[in-house]
N, C-alpha and C positions, 0 to 999 in steps of 0.2 A: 413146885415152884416156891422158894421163899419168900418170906415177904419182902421182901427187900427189891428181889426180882420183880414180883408184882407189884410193887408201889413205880417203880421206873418205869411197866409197862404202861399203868395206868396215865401216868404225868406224858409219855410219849403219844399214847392215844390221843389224849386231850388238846396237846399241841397240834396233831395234826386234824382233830376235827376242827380246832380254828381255822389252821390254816387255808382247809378244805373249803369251810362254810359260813367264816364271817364274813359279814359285811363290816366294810371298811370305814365308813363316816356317816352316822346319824345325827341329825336334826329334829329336834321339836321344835314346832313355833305356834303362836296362834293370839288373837290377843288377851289383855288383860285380863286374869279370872278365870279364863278359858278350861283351867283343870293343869296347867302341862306338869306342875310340880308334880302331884301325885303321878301323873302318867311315867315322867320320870323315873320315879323312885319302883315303879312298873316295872320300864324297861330295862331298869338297873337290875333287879333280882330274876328278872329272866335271861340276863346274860349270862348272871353269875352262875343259875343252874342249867345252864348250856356248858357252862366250862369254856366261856368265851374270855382271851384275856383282853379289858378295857378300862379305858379311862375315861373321866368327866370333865367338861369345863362347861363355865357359863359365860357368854356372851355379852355385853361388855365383862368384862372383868380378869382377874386368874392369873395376869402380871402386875407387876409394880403399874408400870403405865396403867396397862386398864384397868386399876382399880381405882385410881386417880382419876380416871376418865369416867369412870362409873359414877363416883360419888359427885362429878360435876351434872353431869347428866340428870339422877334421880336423886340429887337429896337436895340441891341446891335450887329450891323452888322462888330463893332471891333473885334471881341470875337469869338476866333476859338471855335466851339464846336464841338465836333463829335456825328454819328449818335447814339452810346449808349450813349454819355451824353442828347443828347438832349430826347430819350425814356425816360431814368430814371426822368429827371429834369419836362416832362410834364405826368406821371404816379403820384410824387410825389404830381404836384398841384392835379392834380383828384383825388386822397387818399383825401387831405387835404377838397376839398370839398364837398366830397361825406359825409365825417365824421361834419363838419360843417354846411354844407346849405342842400343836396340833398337828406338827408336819414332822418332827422327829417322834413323837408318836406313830404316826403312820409307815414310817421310813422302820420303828422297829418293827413293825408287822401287829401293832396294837390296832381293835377300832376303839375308835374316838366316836360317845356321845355328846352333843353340844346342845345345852338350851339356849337357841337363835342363833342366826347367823345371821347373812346377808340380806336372805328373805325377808327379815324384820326391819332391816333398813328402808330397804326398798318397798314395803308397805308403810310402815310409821314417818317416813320425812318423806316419801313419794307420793303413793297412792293419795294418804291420809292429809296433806296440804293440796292437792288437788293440780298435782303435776301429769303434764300431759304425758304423751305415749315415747314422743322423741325423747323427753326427760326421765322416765321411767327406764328406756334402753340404753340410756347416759347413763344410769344410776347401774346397773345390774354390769356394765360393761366397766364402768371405772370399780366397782367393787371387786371384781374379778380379778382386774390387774391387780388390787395392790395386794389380794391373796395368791397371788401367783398360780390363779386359775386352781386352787387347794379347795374344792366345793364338794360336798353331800353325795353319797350315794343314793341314799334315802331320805328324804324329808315330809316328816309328818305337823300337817296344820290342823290343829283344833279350832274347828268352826262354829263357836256358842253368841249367838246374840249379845249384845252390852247389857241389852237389861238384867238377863240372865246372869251374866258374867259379874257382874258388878254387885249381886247380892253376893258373893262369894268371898269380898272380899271383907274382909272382917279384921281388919289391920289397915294402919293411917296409910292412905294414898302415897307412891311418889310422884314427881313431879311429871313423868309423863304419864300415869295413870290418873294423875288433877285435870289432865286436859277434859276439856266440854264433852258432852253425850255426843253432839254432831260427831265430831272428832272420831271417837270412839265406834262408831258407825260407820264410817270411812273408812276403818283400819281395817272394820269386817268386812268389808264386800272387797278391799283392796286385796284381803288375803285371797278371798275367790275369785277374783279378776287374775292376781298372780298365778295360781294353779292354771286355772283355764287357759291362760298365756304363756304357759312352762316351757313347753316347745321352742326350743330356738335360741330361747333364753339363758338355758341351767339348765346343765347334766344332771345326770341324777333323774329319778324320780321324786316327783312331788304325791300327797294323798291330803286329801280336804277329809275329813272326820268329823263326821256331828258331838261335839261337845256337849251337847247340852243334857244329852242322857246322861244315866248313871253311869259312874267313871268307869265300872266293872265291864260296860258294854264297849264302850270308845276300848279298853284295852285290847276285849277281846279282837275287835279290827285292827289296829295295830299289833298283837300276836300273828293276827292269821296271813298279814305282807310279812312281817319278819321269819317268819317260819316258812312260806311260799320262795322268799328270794334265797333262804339258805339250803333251801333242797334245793337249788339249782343246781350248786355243785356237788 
């Protein structure tokens, strides 16, 4: 076989082992400090030595809009917002991306990792202002609509305490990371509330992950579901 031959069988292989055995739409979330960047940059090079073809975006952000949307949100700690402006204002950038970047992605047969989505709304201006159960299903169902029900295969939560979480952070706070310990306490258990109430909710699989250990151990849990779901096929 020449090379030439063999380099096209190779590139045809690899197409079709995506095809075969990507998963389609990844999620991290979890809150502040949690670890997800590093997990991130995890899940990024074991895609890439899967030979999986992917792309990244972050939540808010990644258009014109959401980045505008972004920088109201976390750099403008002058700027009184409330907790339905700030729902509506980070629902609008994920409209905006879903419709720009994350759905003709999908549509070419790419997967798409995404740090936060939904999930983090509906814990950060839900759970974490101390919205009841009818307003939490408000939240999770108007989110839906304006992604045109475009949600997670997989979504993984890192679950690390604030106190933990917070020695982590070793760079100036933004604006929603300024908010109070209470606060920030809220957002933990709302994440666990949200898993446990997954069902019914949002497709996909959700996984709760202990954050707090060493990052090397949270990966290997997140290895051992992404590698379990793509032997499915």
């Amino acid at each position: 076989m020449t090379p030439r031959k063999a380099k096209a069988l190779d590139s045809l292989k690899a197409r079709y082992e995506m095809k075969k055995g990507a998963i389609m739409f990844i999620t991290i979330d979890g809150g502040d400090g949690s670890g997800k960047g590093l997990q991130l940059e995890l899940i990024k090079k074991w895609l890439v030595e899967r030979r999986v073809d992917f792309v990244f975006f972050r939540d808010p952000g990644d258009t014109a809009l959401g980045d505008l949307i972004r920088s109201l949100l976390l750099d403008r700690s002058d700027l009184a917002i409330c907790a339905k402006s700030e729902l509506a204002l980070f629902m609008a950038s994920r409209a905006q991306l879903v419709s720009e970047k994350i759905r003709p992605a999908l549509q070419e047969g790419k997967t798409v990792l995404v740090d936060r989505y939904l999930l983090s709304t509906v814990v950060y201006q839900g759970y974490a202002v101390g919205a009841d159960e009818k307003e939490i299903v408000r939240a999770w169902d108007v989110g839906r609509i304006l992604v045109d029900d475009v949600m997670p295969d997989l979504t993984f939560v890192l679950d690390c305490p604030p106190e933990i979480a917070f020695q982590r952070l070793n760079r100036k706070r933004d604006r929603i990371e300024s908010k109070g310990f209470e606060y920030h306490l809220r957002v933990a258990q709302g994440y666990r509330d949200a898993v446990k109430n997954w069902s019914g909710r949002a497709p996909g699989e959700a996984f709760l992950i202990d954050a707090s250990v060493p990052p090397e151990s949270v990966f290997e849990k997140i290895k051992d579901v992404l590698e379990t779901r793509l032997n499915r096929f």
